[in-house]
ZAVO-965334 format. One record per residue: x, y, z of N, C-alpha, C in turn; residue in three letters; chain; residue number from 0. Coordinates in nm, 2 decimals. Layout:
BEGIN
[[X; Y; Z]; [X; Y; Z]; [X; Y; Z]; 'ALA'; 'A'; NUM];
...
This chain:
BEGIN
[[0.46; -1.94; 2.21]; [0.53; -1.82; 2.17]; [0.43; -1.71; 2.16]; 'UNK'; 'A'; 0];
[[0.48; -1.61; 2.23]; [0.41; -1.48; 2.21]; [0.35; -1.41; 2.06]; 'UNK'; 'A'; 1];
[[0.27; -1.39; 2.03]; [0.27; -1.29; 1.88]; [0.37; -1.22; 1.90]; 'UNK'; 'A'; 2];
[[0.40; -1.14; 1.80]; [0.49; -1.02; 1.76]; [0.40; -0.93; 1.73]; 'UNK'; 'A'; 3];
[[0.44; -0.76; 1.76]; [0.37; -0.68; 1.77]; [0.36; -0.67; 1.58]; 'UNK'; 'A'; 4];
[[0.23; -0.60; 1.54]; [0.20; -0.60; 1.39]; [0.26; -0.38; 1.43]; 'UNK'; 'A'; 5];
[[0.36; -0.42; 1.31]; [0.34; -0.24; 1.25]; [0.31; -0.20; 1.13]; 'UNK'; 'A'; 6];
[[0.25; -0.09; 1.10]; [0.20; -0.05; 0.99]; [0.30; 0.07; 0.94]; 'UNK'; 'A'; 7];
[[0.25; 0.05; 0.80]; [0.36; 0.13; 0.70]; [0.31; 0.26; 0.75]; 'UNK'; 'A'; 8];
[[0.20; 0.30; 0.75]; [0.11; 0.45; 0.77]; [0.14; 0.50; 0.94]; 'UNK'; 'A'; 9];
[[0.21; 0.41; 1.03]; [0.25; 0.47; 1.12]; [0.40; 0.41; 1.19]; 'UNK'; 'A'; 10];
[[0.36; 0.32; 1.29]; [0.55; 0.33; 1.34]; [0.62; 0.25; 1.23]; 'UNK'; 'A'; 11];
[[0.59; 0.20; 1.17]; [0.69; 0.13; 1.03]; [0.73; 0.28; 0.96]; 'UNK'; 'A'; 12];
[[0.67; 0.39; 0.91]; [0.66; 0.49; 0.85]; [0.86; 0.51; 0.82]; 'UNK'; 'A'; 13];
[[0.87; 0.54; 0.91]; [1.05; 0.56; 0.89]; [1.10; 0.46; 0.76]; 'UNK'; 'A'; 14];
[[1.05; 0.33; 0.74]; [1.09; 0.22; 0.67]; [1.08; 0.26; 0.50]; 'UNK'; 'A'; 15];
[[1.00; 0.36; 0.50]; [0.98; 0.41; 0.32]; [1.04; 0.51; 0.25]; 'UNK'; 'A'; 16];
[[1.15; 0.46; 0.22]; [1.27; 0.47; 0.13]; [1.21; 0.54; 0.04]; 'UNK'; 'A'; 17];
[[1.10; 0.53; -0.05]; [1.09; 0.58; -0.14]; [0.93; 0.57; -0.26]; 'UNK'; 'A'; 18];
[[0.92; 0.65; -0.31]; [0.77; 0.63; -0.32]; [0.75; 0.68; -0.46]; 'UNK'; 'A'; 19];
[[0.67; 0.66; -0.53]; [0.63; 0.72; -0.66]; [0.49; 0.73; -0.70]; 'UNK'; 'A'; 20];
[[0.39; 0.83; -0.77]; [0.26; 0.77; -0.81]; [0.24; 0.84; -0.89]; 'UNK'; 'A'; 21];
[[0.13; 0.80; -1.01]; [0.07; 0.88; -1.09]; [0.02; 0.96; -1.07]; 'UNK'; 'A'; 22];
[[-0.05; 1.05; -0.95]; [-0.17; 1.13; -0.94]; [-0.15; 1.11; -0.79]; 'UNK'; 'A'; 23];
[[-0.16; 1.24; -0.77]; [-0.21; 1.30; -0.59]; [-0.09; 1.25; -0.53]; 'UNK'; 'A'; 24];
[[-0.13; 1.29; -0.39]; [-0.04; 1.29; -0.28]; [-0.08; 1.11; -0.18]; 'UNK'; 'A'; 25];
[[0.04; 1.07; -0.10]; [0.03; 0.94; -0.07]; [-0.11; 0.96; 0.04]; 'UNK'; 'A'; 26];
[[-0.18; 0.90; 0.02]; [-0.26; 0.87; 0.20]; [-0.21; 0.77; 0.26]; 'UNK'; 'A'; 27];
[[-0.18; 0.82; 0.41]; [-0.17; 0.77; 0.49]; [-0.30; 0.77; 0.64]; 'UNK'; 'A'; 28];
[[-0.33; 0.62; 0.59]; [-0.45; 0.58; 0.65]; [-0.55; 0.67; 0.57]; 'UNK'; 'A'; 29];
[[-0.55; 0.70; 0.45]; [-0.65; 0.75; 0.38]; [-0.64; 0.72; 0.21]; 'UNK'; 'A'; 30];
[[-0.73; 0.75; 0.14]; [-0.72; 0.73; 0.00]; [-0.58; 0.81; -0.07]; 'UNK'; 'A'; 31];
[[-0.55; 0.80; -0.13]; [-0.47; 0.87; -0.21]; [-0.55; 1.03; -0.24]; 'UNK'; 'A'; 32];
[[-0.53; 1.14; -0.26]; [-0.60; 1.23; -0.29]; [-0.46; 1.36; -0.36]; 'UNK'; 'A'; 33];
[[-0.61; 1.48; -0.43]; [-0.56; 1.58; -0.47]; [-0.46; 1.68; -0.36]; 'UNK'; 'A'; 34];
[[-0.36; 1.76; -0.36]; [-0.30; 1.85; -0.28]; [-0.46; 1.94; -0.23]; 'UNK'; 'A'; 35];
[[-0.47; 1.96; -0.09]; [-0.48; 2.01; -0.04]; [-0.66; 2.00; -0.03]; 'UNK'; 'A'; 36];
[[-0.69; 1.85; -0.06]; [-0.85; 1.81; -0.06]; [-0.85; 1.76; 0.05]; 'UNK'; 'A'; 37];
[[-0.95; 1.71; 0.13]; [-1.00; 1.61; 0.24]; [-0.98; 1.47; 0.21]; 'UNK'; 'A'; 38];
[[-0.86; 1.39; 0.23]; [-0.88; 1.30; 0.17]; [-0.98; 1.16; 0.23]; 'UNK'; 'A'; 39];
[[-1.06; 1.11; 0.14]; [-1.15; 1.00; 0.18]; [-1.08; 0.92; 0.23]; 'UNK'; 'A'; 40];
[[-1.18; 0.80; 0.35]; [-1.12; 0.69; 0.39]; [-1.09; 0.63; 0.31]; 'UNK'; 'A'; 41];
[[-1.04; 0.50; 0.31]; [-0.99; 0.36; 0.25]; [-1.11; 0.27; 0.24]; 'UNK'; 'A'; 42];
[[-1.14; 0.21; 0.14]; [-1.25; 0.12; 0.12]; [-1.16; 0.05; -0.03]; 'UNK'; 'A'; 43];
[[-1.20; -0.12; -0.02]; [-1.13; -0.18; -0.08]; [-1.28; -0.27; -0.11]; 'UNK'; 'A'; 44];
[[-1.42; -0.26; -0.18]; [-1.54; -0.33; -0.26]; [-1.59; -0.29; -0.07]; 'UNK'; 'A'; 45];
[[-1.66; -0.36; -0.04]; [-1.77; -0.33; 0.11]; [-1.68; -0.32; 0.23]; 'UNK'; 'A'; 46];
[[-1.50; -0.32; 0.25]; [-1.46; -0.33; 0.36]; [-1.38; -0.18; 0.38]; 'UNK'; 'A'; 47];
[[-1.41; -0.10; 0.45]; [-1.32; 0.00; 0.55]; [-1.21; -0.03; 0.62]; 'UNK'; 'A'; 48];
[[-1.08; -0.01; 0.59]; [-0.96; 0.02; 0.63]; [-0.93; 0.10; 0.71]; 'UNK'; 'A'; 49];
[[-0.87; 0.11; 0.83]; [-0.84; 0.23; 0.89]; [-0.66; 0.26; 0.88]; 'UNK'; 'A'; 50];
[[-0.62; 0.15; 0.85]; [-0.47; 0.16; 0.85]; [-0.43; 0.13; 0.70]; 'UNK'; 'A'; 51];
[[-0.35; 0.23; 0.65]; [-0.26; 0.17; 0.57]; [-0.21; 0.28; 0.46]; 'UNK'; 'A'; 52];
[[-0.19; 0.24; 0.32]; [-0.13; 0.32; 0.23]; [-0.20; 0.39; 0.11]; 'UNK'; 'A'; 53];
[[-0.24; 0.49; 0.11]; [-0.35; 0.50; -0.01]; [-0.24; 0.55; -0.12]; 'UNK'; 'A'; 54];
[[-0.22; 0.53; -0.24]; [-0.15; 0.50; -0.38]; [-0.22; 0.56; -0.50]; 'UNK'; 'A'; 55];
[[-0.17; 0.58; -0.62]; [-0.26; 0.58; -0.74]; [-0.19; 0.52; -0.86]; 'UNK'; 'A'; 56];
[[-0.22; 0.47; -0.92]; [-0.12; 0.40; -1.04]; [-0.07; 0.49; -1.15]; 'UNK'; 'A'; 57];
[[0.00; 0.48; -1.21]; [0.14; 0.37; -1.16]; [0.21; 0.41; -1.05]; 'UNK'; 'A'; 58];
[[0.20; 0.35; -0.94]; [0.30; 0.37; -0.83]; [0.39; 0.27; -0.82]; 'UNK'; 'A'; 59];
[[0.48; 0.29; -0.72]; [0.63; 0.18; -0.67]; [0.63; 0.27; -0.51]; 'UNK'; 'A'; 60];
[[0.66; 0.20; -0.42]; [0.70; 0.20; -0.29]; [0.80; 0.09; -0.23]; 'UNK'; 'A'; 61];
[[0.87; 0.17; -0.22]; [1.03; 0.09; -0.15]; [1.01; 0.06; -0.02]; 'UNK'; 'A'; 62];
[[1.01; 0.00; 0.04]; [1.03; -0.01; 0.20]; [1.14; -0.12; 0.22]; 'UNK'; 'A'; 63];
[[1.23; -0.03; 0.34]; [1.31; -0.16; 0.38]; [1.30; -0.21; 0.52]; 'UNK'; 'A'; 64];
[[1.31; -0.34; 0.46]; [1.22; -0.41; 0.60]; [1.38; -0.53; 0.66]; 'UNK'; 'A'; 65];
[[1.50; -0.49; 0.62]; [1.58; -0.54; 0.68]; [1.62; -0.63; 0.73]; 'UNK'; 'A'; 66];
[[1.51; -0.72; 0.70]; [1.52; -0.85; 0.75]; [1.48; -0.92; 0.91]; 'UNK'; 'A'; 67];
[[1.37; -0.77; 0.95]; [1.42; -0.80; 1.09]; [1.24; -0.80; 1.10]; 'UNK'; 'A'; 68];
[[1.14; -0.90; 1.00]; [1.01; -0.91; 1.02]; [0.99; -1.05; 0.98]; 'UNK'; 'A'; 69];
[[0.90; -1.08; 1.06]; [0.85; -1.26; 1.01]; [0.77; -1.30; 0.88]; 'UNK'; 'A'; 70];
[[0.66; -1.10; 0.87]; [0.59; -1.12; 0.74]; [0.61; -1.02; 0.70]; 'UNK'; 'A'; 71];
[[0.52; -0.98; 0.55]; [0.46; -0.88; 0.53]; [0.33; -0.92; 0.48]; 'UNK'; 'A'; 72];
[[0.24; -0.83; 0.49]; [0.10; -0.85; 0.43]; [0.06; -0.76; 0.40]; 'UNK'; 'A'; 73];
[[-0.02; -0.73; 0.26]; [-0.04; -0.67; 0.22]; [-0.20; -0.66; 0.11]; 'UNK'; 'A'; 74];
[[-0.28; -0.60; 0.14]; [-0.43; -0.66; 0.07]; [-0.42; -0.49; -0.08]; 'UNK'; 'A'; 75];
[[-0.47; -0.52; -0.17]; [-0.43; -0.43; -0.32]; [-0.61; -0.42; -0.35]; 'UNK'; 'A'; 76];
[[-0.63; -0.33; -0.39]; [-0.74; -0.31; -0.43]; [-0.81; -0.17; -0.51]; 'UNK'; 'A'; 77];
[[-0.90; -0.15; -0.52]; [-0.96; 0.00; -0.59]; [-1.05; 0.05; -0.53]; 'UNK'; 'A'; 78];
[[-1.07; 0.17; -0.53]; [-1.23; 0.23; -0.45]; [-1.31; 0.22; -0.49]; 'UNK'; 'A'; 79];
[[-1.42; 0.19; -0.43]; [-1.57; 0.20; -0.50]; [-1.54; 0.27; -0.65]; 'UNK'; 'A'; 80];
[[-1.62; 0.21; -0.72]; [-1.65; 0.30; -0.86]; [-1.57; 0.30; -0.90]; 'UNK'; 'A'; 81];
[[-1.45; 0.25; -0.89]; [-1.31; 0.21; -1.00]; [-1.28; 0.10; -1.05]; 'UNK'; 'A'; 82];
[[-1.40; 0.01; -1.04]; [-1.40; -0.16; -1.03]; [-1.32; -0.19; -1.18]; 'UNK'; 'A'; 83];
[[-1.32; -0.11; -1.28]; [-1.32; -0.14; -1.40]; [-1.20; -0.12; -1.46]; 'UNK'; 'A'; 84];
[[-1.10; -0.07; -1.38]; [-0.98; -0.08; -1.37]; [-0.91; -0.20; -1.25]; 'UNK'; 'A'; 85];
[[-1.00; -0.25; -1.21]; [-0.94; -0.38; -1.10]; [-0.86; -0.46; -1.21]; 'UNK'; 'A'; 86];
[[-0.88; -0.55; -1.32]; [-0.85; -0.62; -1.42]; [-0.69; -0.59; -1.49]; 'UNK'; 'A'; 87];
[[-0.68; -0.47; -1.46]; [-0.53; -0.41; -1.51]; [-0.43; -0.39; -1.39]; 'UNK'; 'A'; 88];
[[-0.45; -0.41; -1.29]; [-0.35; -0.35; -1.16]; [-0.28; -0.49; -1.16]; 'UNK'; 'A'; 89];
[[-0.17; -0.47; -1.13]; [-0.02; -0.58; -1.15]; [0.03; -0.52; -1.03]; 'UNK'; 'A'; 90];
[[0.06; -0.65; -0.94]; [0.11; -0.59; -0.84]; [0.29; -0.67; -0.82]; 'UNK'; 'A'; 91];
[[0.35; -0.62; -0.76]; [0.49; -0.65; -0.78]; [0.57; -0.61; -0.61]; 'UNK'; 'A'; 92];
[[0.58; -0.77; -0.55]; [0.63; -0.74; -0.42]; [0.76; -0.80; -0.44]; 'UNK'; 'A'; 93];
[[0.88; -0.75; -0.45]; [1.01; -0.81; -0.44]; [1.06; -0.75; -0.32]; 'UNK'; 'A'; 94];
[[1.13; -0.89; -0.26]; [1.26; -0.87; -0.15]; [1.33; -0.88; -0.23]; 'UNK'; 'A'; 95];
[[1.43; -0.81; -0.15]; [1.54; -0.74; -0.24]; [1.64; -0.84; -0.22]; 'UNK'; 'A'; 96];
[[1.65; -1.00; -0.20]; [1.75; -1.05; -0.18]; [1.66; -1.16; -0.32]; 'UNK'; 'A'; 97];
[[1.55; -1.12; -0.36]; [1.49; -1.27; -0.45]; [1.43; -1.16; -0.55]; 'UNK'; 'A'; 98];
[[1.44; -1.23; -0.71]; [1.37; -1.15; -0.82]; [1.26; -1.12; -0.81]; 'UNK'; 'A'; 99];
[[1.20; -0.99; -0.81]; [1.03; -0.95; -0.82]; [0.99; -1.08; -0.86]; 'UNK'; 'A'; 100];
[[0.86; -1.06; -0.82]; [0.74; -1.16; -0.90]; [0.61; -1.08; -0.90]; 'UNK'; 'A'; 101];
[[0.53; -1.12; -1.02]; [0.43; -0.98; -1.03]; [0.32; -1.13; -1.01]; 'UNK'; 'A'; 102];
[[0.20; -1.01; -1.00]; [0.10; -1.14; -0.99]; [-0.05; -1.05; -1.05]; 'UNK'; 'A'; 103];
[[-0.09; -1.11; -1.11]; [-0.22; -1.03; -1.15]; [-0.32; -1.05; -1.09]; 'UNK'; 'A'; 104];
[[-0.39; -0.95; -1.05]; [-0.52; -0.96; -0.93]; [-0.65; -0.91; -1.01]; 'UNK'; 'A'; 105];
């Protein structure tokens, strides 16, 4: 059986986000989270560079509906350099909407 093509939230999945919330700045897409109208930095999650994905700031929530019409989702949660000391408090919370959230502390 063939793979299935991978889509990303930050581009052709993008239509899929229903809805979004965060404490601070504007969302990055394929970039950090950042201030209105700054440069925003890449994505770095401790030594690894990201080129795809969702940059956030806490407390956020993001909706996406995924319809049922995907085999996975995957998802890696993390902090930028120099925020390590907030790693210990981030709760992350992936519910399908057909099964009760489950949080998991990372």
């Amino acid at each position: 059986m063939e793979n299935p093509p991978t889509e990303y939230l930050s581009e052709e999945a993008r239509p899929r986000l229903l809805f979004h919330t965060q404490g601070w700045g504007e969302l990055g897409f394929n970039t950090c989270t950042h201030a209105p109208g700054v440069e925003p930095l890449p994505m770095r999650i401790r030594d690894r560079s990201y080129d795809k994905g969702l940059g956030t700031h806490a407390p956020s929530e993001i909706l996406v509906d995924l319809s049922g019409q995907y085999l996975a989702f995957e998802a890696e949660i993390g902090v930028q350099p120099g925020d390590e000391a907030v790693l210990q408090a981030i709760v992350a919370t992936f519910a399908d909407l057909l099964d009760q959230p489950r949080a998991r502390r990372v």
